[in-house]
C-alpha positions in Angstrom: 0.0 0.0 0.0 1.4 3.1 -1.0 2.3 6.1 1.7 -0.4 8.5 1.7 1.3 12.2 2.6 0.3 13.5 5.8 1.2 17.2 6.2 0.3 17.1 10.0 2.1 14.1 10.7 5.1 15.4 8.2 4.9 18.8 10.9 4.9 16.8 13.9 8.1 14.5 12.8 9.9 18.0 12.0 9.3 19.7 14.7 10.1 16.7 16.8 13.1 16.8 14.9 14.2 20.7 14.6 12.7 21.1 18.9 16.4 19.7 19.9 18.4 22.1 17.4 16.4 25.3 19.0 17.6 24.6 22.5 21.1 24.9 21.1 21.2 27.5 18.4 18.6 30.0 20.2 20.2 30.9 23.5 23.6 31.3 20.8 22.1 33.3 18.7 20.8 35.5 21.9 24.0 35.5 22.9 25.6 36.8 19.5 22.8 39.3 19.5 24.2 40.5 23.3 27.6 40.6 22.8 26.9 42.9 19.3 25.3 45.5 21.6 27.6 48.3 21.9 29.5 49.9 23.8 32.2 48.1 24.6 35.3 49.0 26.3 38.6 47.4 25.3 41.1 47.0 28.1 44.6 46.9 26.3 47.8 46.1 28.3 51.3 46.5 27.3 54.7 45.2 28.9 57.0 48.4 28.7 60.5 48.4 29.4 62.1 51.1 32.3 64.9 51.7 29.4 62.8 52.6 26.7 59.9 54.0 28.8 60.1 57.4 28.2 60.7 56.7 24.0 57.6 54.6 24.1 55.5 57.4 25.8 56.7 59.6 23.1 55.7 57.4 20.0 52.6 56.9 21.7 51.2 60.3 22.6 52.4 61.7 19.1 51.7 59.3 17.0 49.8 56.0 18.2 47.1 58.2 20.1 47.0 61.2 16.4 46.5 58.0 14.5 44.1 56.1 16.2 42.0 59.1 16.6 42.0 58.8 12.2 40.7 55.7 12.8 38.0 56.0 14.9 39.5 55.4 18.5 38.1 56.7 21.2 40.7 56.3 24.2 38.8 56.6 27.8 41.8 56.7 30.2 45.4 55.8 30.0 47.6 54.3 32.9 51.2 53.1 34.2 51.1 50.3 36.5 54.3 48.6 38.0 53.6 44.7 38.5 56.6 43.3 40.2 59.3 44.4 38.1 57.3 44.4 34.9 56.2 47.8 33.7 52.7 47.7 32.0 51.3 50.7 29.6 47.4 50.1 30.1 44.8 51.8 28.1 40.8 51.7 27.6 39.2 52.1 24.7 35.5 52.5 23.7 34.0 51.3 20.6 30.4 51.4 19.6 30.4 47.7 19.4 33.1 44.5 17.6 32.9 45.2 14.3 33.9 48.5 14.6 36.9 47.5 17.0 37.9 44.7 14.7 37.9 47.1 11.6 39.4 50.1 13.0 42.2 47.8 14.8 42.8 46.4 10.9 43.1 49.8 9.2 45.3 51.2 11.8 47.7 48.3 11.6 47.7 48.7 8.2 48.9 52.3 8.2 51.8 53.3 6.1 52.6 55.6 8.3 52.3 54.2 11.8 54.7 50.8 10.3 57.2 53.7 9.2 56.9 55.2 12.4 57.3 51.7 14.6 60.5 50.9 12.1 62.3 54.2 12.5 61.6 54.2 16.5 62.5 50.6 16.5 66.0 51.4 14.6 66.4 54.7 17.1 65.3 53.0 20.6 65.0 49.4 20.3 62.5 47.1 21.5 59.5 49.2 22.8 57.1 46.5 24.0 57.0 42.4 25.1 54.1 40.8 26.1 50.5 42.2 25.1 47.1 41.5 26.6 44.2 42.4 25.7 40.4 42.4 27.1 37.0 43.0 25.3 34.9 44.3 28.0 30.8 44.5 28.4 29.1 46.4 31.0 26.6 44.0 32.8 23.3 45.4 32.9 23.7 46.4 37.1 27.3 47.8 36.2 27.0 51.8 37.1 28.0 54.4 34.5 31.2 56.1 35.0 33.0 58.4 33.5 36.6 57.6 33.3 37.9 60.7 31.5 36.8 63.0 34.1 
């Protein structure tokens, strides 16, 4: 006997079927949706040496910071903090959300004139930096709003 075609019964096996995927991919989805929403604040921290210290505050305050600033950086605050005997440079950024982060970090990296910059200082001073960490960071929703600028 031939198999009659049941479109109830065909939406009741797929739904049986697709129920198990939807407890995966929606709370991911939700999640992608979440960490999309902007702003963000990126917590970038540099090892800096005590013999090239003053060099590297140089190359970043006239040039990194000018150039970044082309590329849509928005630095919050910037810090020295002394770990130890490891010298960190530690800055926060703010971006309107990844994308932008990810792009602007690609252009500026990609700048003629911030590579020329890094070889010629490099030649003049030596190393400038070791290890690098870096932090994307999203505000929870009981997190208070601060100014860090100010």
């Amino acid at each position: 006997m031939p198999t009659v075609f049941s479109a109830p019964r065909f939406l009741r096996s797929l739904a049986r079927i697709l129920a198990p995927l939807m407890l995966v991919v929606a709370p991911l989805s939700a999640g992608a949706a979440v960490q999309q929403a902007g702003p963000i604040q990126q917590l970038r921290i540099y090892e800096i040496f005590d013999d090239t210290r003053d060099a590297f505050h140089d190359r970043f305050r006239d040039h990194a910071a000018r150039l970044m600033e082309k590329y849509g950086f928005e630095i919050v605050a910037i810090w020295e903090s002394r770990r130890e005997d490891r010298l960190e440079f530690v800055y926060l950024l703010e971006w309107p959300d990844e994308r932008t982060m990810r792009d602007s970090w690609e252009r500026f990296m990609a700048d003629e004139e911030w590579a020329e910059i890094k070889r010629q200082t490099g030649r003049e001073h030596g190393r400038f930096v070791g290890e690098i960490e870096e932090r994307t960071l999203r505000a929870t929703d009981y997190s208070p709003a601060r100014s860090f600028a100010d």
